[in-house]
N, C-alpha and C positions, 0 to 999 in steps of 0.2 A: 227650417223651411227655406234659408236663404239657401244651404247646400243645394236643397233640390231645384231650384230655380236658376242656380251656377251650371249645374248637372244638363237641364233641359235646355237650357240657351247654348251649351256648348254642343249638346248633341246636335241642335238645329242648326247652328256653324255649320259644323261639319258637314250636314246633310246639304246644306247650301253650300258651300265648297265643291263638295264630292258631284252636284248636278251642274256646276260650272266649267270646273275645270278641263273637262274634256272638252267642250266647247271654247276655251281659251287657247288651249293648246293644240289643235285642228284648225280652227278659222283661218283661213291664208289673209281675209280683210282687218288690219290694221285698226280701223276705225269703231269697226262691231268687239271688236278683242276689248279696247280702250273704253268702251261702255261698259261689257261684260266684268272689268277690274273695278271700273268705279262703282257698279255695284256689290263688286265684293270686298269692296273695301269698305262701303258703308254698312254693310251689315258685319262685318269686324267692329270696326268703329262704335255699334250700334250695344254689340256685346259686352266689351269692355267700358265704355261709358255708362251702361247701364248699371252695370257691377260697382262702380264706385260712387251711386247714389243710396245704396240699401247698404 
């Protein structure tokens, strides 16, 4: 069970990634970019921490 729960959290990364990144790398504002990272960093963050409680 834990596999599948590695599996699905990584796939949601991803999908969280793959719907940011275009928008990080177009935005010409600096400061929306700088939001945009610090929420993908906390949903990395979110993944991996989680994984080292199970």
């Amino acid at each position: 069970m834990k596999s599948l729960q590695r599996v699905t959290g990584l796939i949601g990364l991803l999908l969280m990634a793959a719907f940011l990144v275009p928008y990080i790398l177009k935005l010409p504002q600096l400061d929306i970019t700088l939001i945009l990272l610090g929420g993908l960093s906390l949903v990395i963050f979110d993944y991996f921490s989680s994984n080292e409680d199970q």
